[in-house]
N, CA, C and O atoms as CSV, one atom per row, in Angstrom:
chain,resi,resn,atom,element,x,y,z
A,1,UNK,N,N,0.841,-1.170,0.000
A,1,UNK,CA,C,0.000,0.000,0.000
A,1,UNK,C,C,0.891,1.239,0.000
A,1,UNK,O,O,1.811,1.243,0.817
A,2,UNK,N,N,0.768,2.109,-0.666
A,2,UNK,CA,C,0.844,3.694,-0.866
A,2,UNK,C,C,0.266,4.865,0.126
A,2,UNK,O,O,-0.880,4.794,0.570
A,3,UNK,N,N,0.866,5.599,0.337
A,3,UNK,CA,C,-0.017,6.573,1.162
A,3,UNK,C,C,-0.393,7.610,-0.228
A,3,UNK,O,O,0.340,7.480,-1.208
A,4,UNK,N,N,-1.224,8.353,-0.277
A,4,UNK,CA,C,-2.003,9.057,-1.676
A,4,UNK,C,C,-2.951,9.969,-0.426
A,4,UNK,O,O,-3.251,9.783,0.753
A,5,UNK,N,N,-3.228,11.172,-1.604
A,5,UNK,CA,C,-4.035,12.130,-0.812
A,5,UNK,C,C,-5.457,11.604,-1.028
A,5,UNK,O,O,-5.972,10.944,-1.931
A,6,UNK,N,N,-5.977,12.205,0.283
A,6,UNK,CA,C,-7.251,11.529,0.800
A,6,UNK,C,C,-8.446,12.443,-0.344
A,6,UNK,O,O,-8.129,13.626,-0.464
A,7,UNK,N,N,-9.343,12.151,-0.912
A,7,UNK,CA,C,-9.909,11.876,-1.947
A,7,UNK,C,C,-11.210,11.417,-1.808
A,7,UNK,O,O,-11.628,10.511,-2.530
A,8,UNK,N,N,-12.226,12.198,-0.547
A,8,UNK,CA,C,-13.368,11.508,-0.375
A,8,UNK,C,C,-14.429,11.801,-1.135
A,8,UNK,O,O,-14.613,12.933,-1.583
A,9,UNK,N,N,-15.368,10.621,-1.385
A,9,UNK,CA,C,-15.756,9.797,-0.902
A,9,UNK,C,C,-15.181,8.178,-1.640
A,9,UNK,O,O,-15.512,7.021,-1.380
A,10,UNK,N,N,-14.128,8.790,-2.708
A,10,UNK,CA,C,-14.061,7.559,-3.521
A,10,UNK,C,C,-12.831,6.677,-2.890
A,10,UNK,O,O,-12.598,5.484,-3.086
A,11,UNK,N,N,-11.784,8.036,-1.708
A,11,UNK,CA,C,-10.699,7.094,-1.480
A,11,UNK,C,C,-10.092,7.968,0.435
A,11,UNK,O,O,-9.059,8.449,0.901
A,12,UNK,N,N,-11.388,7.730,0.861
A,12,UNK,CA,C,-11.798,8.296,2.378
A,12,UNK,C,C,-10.148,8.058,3.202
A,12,UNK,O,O,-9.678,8.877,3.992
A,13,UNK,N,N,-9.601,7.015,2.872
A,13,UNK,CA,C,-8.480,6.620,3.779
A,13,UNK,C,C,-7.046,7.084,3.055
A,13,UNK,O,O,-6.054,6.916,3.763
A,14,UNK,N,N,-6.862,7.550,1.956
A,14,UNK,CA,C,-6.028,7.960,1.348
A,14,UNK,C,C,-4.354,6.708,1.478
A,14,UNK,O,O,-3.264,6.852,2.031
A,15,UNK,N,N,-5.009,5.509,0.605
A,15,UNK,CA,C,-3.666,4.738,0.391
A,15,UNK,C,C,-4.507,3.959,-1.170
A,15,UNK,O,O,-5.679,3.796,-1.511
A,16,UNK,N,N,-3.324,3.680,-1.707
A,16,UNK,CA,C,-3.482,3.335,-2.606
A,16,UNK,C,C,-3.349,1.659,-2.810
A,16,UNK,O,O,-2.596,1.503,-1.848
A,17,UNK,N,N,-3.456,0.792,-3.148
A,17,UNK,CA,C,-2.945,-1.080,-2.961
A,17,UNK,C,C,-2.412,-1.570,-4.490
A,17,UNK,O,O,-3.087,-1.684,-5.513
A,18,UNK,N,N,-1.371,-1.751,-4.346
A,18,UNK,CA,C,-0.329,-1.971,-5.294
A,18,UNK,C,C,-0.122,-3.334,-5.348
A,18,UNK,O,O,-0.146,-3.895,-4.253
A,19,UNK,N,N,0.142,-4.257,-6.648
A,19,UNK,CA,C,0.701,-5.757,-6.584
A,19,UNK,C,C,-0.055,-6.524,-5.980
A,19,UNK,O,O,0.328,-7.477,-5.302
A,20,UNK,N,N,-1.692,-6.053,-6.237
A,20,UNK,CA,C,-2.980,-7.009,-5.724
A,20,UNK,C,C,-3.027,-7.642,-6.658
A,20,UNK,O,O,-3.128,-7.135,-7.775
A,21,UNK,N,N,-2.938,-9.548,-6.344
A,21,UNK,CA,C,-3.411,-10.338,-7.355
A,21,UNK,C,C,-4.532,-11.063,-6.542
A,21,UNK,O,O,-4.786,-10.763,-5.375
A,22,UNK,N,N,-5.351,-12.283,-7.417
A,22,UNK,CA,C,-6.410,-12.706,-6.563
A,22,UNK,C,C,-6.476,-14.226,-6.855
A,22,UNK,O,O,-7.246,-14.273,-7.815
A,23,UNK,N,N,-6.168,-15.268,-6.617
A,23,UNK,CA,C,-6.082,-16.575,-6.868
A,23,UNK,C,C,-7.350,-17.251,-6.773
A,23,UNK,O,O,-7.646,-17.852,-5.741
A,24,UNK,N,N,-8.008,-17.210,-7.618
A,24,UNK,CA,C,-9.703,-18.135,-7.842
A,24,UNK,C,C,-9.405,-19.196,-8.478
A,24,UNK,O,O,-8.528,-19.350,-9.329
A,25,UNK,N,N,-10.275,-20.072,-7.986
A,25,UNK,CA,C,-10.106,-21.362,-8.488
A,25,UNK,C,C,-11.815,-21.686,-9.126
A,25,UNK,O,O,-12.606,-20.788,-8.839
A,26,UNK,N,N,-12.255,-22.575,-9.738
A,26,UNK,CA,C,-13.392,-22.651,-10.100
A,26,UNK,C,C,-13.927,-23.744,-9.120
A,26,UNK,O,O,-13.275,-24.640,-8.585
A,27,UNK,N,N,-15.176,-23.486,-9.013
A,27,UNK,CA,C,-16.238,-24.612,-8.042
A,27,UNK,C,C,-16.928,-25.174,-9.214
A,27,UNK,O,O,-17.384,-24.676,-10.243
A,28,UNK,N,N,-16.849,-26.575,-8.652
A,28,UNK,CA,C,-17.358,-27.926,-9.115
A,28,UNK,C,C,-18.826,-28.148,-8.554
A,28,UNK,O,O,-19.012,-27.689,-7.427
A,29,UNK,N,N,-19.756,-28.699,-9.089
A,29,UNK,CA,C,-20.858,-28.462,-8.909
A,29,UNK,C,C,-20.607,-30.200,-8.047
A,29,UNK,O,O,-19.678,-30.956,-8.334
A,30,UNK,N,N,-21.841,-30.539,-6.844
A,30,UNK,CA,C,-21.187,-31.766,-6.056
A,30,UNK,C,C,-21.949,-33.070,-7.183
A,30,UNK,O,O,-22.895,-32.944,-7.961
A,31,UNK,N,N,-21.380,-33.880,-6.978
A,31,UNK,CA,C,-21.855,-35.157,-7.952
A,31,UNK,C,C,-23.253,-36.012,-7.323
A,31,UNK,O,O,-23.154,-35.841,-6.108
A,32,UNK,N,N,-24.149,-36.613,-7.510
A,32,UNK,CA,C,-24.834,-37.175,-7.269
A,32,UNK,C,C,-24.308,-37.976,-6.029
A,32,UNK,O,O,-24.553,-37.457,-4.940
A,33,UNK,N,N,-23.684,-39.054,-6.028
A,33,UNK,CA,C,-23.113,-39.559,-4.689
A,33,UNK,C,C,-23.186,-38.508,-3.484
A,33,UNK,O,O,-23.932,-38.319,-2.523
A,34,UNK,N,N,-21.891,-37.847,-4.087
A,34,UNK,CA,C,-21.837,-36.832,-2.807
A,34,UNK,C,C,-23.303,-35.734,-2.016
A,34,UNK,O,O,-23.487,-35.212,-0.917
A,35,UNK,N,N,-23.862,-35.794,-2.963
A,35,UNK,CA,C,-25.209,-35.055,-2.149
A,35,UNK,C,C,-26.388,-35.978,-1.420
A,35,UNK,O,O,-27.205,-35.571,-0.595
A,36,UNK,N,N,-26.265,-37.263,-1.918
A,36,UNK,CA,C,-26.722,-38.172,-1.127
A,36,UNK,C,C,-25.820,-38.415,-0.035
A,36,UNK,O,O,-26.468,-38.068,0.953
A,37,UNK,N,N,-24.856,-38.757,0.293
A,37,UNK,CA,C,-23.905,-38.429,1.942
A,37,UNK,C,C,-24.163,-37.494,1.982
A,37,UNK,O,O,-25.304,-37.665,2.413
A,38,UNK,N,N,-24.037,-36.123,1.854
A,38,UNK,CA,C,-24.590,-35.202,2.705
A,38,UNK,C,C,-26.334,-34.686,3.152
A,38,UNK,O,O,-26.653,-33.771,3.911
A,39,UNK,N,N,-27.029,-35.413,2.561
A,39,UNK,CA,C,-28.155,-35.526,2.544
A,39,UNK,C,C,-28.173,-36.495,4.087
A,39,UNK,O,O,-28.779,-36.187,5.113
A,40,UNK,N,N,-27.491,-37.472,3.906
A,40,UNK,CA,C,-27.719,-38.846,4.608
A,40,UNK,C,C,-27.138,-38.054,6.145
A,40,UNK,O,O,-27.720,-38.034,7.230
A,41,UNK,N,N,-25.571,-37.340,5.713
A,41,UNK,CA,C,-25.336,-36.788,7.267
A,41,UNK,C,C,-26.713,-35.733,7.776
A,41,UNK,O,O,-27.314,-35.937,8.831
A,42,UNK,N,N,-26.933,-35.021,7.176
A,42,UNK,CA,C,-28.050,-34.311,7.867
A,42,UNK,C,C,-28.908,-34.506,8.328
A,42,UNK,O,O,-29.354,-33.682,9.127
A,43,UNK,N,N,-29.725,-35.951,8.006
A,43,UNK,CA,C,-30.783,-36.833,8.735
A,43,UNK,C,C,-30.106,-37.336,9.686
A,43,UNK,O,O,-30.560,-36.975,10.771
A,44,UNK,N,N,-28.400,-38.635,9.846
A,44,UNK,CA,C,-28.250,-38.727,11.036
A,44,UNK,C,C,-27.905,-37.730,12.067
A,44,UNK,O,O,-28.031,-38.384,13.102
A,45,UNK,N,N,-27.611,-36.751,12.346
A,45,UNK,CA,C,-27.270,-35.495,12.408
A,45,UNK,C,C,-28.297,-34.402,13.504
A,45,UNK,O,O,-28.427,-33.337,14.108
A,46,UNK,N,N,-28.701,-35.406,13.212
A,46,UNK,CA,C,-30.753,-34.169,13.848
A,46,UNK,C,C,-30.506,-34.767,15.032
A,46,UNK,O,O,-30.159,-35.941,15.156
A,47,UNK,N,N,-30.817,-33.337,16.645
A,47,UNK,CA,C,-30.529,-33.879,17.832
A,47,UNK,C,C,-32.066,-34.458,17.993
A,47,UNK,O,O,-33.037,-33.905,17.478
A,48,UNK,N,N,-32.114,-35.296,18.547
A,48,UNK,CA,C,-33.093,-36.092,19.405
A,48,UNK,C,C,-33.852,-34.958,20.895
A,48,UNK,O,O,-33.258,-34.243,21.702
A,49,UNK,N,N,-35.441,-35.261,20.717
A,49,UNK,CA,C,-35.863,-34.081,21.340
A,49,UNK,C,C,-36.177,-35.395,22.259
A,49,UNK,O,O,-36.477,-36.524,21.873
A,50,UNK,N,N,-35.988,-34.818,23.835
A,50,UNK,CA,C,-36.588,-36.088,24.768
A,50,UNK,C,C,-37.505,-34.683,25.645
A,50,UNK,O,O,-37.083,-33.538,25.809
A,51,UNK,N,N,-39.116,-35.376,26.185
A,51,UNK,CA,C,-39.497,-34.552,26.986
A,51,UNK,C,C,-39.458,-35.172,28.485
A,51,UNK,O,O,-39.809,-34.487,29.445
């Protein structure tokens, strides 16, 4: 970060951010299997109500 003159409302804190990169990866949509186990954990999963 840079210090830069303050510049409100577009740059209230007056610094600038230099050598920002952003590493994304792509999401996989879940496969049939897998949403049945997580389906399956969420039913065993449920607390038990005792009165």
């Amino acid at each position: 970060m840079a210090k830069t003159n303050i510049n409100y409302p577009y740059n209230p804190f007056g610094f600038l951010i230099t050598n920002f990169t952003e590493k994304l990866s792509k999401v996989t949509a879940p496969t049939e299997e897998q949403v049945i186990l997580q389906d399956s954990l969420k039913i065993n999963n449920k607390p038990s109500v005792t009165n």
